[in-house]
SESE-175530 format. One record per residue (C-alpha): residue number from 1; residue in one letter; chain; x, y, z. Coordinates in steps of 0.05 Angstrom, whole numbers, plus 5000, padded with zeros to 4 digits. Layout:
REM residues N
pt pos NUM	code A	unit A	east X	north Y	up Z
...
This chain:
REM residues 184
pt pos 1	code X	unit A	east 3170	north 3977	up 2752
pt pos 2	code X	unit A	east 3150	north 4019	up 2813
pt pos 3	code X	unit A	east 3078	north 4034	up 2773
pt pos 4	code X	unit A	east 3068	north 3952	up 2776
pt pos 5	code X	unit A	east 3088	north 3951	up 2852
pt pos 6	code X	unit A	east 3050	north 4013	up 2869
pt pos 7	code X	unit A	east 2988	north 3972	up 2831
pt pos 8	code X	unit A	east 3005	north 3909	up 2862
pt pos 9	code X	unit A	east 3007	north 3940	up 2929
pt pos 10	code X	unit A	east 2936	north 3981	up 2921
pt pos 11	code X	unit A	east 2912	north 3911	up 2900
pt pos 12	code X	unit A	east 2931	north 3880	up 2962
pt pos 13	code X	unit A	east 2911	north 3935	up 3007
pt pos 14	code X	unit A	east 2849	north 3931	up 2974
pt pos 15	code X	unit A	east 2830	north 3856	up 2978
pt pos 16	code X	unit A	east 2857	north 3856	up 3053
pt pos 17	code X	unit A	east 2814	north 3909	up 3069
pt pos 18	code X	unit A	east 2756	north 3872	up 3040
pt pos 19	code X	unit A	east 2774	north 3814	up 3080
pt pos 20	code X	unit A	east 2775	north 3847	up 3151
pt pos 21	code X	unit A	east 2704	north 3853	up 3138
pt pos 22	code X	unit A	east 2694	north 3778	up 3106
pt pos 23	code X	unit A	east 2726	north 3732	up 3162
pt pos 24	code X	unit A	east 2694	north 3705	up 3218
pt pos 25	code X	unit A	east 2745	north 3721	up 3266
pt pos 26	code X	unit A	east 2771	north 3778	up 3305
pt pos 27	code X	unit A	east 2843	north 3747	up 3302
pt pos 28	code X	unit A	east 2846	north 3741	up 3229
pt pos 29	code X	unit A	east 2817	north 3806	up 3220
pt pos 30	code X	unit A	east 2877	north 3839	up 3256
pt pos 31	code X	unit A	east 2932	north 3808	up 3207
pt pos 32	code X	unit A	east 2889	north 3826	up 3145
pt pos 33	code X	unit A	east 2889	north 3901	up 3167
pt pos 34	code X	unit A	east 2952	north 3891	up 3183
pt pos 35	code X	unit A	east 2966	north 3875	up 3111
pt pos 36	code X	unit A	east 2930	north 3915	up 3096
pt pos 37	code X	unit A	east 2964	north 3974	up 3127
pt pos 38	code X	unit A	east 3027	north 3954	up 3102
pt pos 39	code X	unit A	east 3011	north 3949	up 3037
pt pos 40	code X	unit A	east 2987	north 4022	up 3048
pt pos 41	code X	unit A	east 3061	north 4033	up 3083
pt pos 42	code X	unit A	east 3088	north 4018	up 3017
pt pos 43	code X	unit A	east 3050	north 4053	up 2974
pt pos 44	code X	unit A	east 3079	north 4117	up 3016
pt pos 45	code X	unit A	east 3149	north 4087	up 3014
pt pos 46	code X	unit A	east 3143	north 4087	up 2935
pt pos 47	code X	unit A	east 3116	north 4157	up 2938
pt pos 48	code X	unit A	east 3177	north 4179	up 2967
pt pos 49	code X	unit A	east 3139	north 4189	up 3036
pt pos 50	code X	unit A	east 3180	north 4138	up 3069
pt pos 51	code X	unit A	east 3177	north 4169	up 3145
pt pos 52	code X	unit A	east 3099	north 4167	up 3139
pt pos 53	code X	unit A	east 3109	north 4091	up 3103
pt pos 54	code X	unit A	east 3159	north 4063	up 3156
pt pos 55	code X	unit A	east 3124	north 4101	up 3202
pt pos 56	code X	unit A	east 3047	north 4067	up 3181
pt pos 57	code X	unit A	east 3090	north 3995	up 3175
pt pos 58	code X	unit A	east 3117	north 3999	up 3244
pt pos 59	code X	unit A	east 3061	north 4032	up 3279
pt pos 60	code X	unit A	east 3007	north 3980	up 3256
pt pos 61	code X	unit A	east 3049	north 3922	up 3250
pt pos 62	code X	unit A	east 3060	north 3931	up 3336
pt pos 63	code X	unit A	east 2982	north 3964	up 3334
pt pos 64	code X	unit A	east 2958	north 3897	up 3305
pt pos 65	code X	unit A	east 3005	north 3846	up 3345
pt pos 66	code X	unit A	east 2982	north 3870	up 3407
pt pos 67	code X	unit A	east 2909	north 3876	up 3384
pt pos 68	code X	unit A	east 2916	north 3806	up 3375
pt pos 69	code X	unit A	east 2949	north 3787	up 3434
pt pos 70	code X	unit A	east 2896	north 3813	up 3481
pt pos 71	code X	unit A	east 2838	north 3785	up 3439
pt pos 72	code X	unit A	east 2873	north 3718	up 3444
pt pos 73	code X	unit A	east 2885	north 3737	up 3517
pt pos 74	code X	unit A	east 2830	north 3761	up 3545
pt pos 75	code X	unit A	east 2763	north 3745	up 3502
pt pos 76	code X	unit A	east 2715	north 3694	up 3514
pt pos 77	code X	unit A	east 2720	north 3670	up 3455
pt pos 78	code X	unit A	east 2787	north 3620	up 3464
pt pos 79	code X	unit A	east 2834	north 3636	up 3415
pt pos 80	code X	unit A	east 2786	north 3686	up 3387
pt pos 81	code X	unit A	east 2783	north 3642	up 3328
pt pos 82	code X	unit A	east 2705	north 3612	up 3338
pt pos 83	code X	unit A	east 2661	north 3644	up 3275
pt pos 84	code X	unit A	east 2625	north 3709	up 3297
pt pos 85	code X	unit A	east 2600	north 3767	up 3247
pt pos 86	code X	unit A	east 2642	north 3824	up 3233
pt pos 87	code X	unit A	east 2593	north 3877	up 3203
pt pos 88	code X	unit A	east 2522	north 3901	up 3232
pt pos 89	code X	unit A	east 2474	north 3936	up 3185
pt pos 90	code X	unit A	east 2490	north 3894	up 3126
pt pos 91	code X	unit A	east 2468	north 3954	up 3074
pt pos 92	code X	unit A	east 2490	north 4011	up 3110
pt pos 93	code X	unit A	east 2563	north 3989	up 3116
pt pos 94	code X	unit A	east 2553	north 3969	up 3036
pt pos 95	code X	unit A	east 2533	north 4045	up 3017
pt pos 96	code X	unit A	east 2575	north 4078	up 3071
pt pos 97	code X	unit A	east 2637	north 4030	up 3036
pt pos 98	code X	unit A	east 2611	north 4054	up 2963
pt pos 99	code X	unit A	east 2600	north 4121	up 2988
pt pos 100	code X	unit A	east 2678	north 4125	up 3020
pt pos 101	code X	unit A	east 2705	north 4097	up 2954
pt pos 102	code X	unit A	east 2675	north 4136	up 2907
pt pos 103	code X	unit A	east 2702	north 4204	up 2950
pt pos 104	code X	unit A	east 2765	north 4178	up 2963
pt pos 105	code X	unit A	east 2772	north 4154	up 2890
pt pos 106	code X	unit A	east 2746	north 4221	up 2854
pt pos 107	code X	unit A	east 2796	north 4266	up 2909
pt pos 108	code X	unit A	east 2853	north 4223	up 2875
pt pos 109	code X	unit A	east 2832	north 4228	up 2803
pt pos 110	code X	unit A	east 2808	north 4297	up 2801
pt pos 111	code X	unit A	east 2852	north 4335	up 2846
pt pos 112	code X	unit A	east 2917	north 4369	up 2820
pt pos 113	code X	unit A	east 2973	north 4350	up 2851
pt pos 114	code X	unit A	east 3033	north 4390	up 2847
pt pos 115	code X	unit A	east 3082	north 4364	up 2793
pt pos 116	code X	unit A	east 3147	north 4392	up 2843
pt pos 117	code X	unit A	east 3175	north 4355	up 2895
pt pos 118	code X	unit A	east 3194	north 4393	up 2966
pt pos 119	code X	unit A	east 3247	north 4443	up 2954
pt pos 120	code X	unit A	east 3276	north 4408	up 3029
pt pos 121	code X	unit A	east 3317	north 4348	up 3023
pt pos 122	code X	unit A	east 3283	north 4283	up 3054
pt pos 123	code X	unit A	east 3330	north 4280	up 3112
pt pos 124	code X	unit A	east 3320	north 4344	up 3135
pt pos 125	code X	unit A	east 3247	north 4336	up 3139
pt pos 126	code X	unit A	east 3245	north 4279	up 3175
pt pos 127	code X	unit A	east 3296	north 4308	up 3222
pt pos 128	code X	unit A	east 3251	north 4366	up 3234
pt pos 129	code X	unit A	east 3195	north 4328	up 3242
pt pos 130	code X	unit A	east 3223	north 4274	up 3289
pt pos 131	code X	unit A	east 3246	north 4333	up 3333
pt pos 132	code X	unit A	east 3174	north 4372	up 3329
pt pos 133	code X	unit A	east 3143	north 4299	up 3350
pt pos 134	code X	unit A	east 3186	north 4274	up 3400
pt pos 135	code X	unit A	east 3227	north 4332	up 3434
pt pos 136	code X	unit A	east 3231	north 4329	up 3503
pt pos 137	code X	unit A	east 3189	north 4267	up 3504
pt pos 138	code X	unit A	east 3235	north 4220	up 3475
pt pos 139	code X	unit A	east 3237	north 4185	up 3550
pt pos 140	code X	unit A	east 3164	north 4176	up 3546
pt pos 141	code X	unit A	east 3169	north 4144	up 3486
pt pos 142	code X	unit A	east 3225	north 4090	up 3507
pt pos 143	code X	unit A	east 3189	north 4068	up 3575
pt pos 144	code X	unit A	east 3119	north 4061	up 3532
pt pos 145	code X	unit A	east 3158	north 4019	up 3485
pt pos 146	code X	unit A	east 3196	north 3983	up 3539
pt pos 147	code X	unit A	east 3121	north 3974	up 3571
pt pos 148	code X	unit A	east 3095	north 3949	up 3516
pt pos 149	code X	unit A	east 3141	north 3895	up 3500
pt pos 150	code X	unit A	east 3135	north 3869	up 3574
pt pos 151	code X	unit A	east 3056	north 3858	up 3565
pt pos 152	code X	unit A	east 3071	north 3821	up 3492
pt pos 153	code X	unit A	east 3120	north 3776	up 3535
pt pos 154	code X	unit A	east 3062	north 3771	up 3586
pt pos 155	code X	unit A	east 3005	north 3760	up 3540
pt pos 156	code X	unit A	east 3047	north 3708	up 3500
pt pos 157	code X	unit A	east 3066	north 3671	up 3565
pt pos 158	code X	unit A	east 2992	north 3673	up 3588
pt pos 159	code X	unit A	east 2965	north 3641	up 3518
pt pos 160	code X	unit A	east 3022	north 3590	up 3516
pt pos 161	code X	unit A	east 3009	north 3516	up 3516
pt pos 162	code X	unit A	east 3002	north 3515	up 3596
pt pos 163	code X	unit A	east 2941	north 3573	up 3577
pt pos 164	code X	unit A	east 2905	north 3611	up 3623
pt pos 165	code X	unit A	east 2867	north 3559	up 3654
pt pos 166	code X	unit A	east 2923	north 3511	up 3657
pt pos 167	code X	unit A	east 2951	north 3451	up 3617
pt pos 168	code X	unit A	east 2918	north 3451	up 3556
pt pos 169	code X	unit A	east 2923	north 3373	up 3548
pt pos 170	code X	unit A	east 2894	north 3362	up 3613
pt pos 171	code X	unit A	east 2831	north 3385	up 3587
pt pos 172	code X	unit A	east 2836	north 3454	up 3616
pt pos 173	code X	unit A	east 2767	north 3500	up 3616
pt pos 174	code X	unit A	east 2749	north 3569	up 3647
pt pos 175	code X	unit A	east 2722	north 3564	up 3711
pt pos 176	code X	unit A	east 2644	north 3571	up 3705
pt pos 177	code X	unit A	east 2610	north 3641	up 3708
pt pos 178	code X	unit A	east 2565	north 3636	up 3759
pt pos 179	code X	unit A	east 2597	north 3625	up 3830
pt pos 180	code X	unit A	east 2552	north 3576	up 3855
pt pos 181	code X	unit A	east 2575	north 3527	up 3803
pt pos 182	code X	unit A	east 2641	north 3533	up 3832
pt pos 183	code X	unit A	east 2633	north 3521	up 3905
pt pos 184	code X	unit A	east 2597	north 3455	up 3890
């Protein structure tokens, strides 16, 4: 069962990864990484590295909704949804791509893992680990968090119906780049 998962899951990282690189859009290519992360997230959850899974899950998942919150926010491109190309240098990115698979996929099939899990209980290394990453900076931590929540709220209340250059049924548009255009 957790062999068809695990292969599920690499298939789905996989084909969102692919598609990061195939849409036209910067928005869309945020939620496929994002898929694609988590798909990664559970790989490591069903290899019994669930800190580093939750950990990849959470991380991207607020990574990829902010991403997408500024590009809606603040790109010239409204929504960010209008078509633009996603990869330069066609062939290099294809090699470099065949290149990183073939490493990644010979590390994985030739190294030798060790057959024994850690002698520590999973608790306790995630305890120790929390402490080692967070110590005395926990407070940091909460006020970035707390930070970054208020600019979601923000960004979503900026790229709400009313928009950014007012109501959108009013036939709201940017105001024009050059400044002449604009006293006249």
């Amino acid at each position: 069962m957790a062999d068809g998962i695990g292969l599920a899951l690499g298939a789905v990282a996989v084909v969102t990864g692919w598609l990061v690189f195939r849409t036209d859009s910067m928005v869309r290519a945020s939620f496929w990484l994002l898929a694609s992360f988590a798909s990664v997230g559970g790989i490591l959850v069903l290899l019994n590295a669930r800190f580093l899974g939750f950990s990849v899950m959470l991380m991207m998942a607020g990574e990829m909704a902010v991403m997408a919150i500024f590009m809606v926010m603040l790109m010239m491109n409204p929504a960010g949804l209008n078509p633009m190309m996603m990869v330069h240098q066609h062939t290099v990115a294809k090699v470099a791509g065949v290149v990183a698979f073939l490493a990644l996929a010979s590390v994985g099939v030739l190294v030798d893992f060790p057959d024994q899990p850690a002698t520590q209980t999973s608790a306790e290394v995630t305890e120790q680990l929390g402490v080692e990453e967070l110590g005395d900076s926990m407070l940091v931590f909460q006020t970035a968090g707390a930070a970054l929540l208020a600019t979601m709220i923000g960004a979503i209340a900026i790229t709400s119906r009313r928009g950014r250059y007012g109501d959108a049924e009013a036939g709201s548009a940017p105001p024009p780049l050059d400044p002449a255009e604009e006293a006249s």
